[in-house]
KETORKE-587921 format. One line per 8 residues: number of its first residue (from 1); for each residue x, y, z of C-alpha. Coordinates in steps of 0.02 Angstrom, whole numbers. Each point is the difference from the previous one (the first is absolute). Layout:
! residues N
NUM	X:Y:Z | ...
! end
This chain:
! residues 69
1	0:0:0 | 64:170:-34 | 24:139:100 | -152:97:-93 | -101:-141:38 | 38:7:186 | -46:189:3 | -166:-51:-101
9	-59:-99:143 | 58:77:102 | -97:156:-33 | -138:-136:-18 | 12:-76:192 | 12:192:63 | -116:55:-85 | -135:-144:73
17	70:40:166 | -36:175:7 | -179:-15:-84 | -50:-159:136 | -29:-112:-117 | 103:-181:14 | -24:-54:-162 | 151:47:-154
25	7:-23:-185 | 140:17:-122 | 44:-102:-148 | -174:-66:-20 | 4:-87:173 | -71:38:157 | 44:-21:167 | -104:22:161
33	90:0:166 | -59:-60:159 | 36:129:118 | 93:162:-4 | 140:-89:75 | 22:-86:-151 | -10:133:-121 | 117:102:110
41	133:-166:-11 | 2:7:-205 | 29:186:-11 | 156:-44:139 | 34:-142:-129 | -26:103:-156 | 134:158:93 | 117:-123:45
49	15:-83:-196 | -30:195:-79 | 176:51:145 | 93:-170:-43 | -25:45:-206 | 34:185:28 | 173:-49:117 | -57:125:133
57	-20:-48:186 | -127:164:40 | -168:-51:41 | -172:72:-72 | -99:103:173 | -172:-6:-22 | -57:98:165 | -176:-25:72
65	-103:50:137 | -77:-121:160 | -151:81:57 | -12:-54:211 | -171:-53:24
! end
């Protein structure tokens, strides 16, 4: 898989994040994750492949807020 492929999905699994939805499709295929743990272990996945094709050790912040309840 190439590098543009990588960034393809994922701008796919971030995007699907961010809207709240589980469920991703790219090449024709989709993909529905279980929990938000999941989808937030492939985009971990997906930034660890992209840094190891790039050769770069920096790491992609996505910051977010915990409302206390």
């Amino acid at each position: 898989m190439t590098l543009d492929e990588f960034k393809i999905r994922h701008s796919a699994l971030l995007a699907a994040r961010y809207s709240g939805t589980r469920s991703v499709s790219y090449d024709g295929k989709t993909v529905t994750y279980g929990s938000d743990a999941e989808l937030a272990a492939a985009i971990g996945d997906i930034e660890r492949r992209i840094a190891a094709l790039e050769n770069t050790s920096r790491r992609i912040l996505r910051p977010f807020a915990v409302k206390d309840l």
